[in-house]
C-alpha positions as CSV (number, residue, x, y, z in Angstrom):
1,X,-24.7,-39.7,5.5
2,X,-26.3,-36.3,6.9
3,X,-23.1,-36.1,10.1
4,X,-20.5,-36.5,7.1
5,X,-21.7,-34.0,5.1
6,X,-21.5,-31.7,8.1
7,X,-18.4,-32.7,9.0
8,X,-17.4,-32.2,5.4
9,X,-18.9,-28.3,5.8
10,X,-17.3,-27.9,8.7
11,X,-14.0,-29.1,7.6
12,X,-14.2,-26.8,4.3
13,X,-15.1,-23.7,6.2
14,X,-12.1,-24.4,8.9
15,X,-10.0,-25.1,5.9
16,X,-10.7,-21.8,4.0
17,X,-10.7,-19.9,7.4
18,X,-7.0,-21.2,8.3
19,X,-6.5,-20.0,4.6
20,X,-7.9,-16.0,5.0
21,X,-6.5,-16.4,8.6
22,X,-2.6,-16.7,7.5
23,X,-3.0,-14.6,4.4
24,X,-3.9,-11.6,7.2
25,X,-1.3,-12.7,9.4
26,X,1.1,-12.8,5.8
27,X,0.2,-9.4,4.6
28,X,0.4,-7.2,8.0
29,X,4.0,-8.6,8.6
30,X,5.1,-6.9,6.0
31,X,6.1,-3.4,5.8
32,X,5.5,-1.3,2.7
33,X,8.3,0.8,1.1
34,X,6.1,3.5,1.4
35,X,5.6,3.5,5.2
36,X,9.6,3.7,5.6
37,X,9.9,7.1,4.3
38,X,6.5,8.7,5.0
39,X,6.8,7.9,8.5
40,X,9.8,9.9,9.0
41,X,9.9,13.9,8.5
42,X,13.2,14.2,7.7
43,X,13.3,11.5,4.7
44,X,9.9,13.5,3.3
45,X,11.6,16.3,3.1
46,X,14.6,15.2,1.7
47,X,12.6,13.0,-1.3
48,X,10.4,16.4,-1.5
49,X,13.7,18.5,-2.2
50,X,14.9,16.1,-4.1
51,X,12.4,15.8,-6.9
52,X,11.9,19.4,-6.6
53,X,15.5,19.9,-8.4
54,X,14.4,16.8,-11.1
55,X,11.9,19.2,-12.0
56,X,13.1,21.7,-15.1
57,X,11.5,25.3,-13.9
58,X,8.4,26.5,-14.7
59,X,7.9,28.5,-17.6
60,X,6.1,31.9,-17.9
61,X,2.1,31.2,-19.0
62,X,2.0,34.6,-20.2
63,X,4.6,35.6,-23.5
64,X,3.3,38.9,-24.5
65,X,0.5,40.9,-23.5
66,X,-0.3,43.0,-20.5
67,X,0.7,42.3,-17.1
């Protein structure tokens, strides 16, 4: 009774292992979007420029006064 509830354990933990085991495996093959574009300089800058001009312009803080 004592060996099959070790082999039992031993099975589970192998089991759950196999589980976090392809899950890693899983998750590093695939590539964010993110890592595409931030990897390459010229893509930054483009996406940079690009929601630079999305962007209405900045207003003046300061209407009236001095300065």
């Amino acid at each position: 009774m004592e060996v099959r509830r070790k082999l039992e354990y031993i099975a589970s933990f192998f089991a759950a292992f196999l589980l976090v085991l392809s899950l890693a495996v899983t998750a590093h093959s695939q590539e964010s979007s993110c890592i595409k574009c931030h990897t390459s300089t010229k893509k930054l800058i483009e996406l940079t420029r690009a929601l630079a001009a999305k962007r209405p312009p900045q207003k003046s803080t300061e209407t009236a006064g001095e300065g």
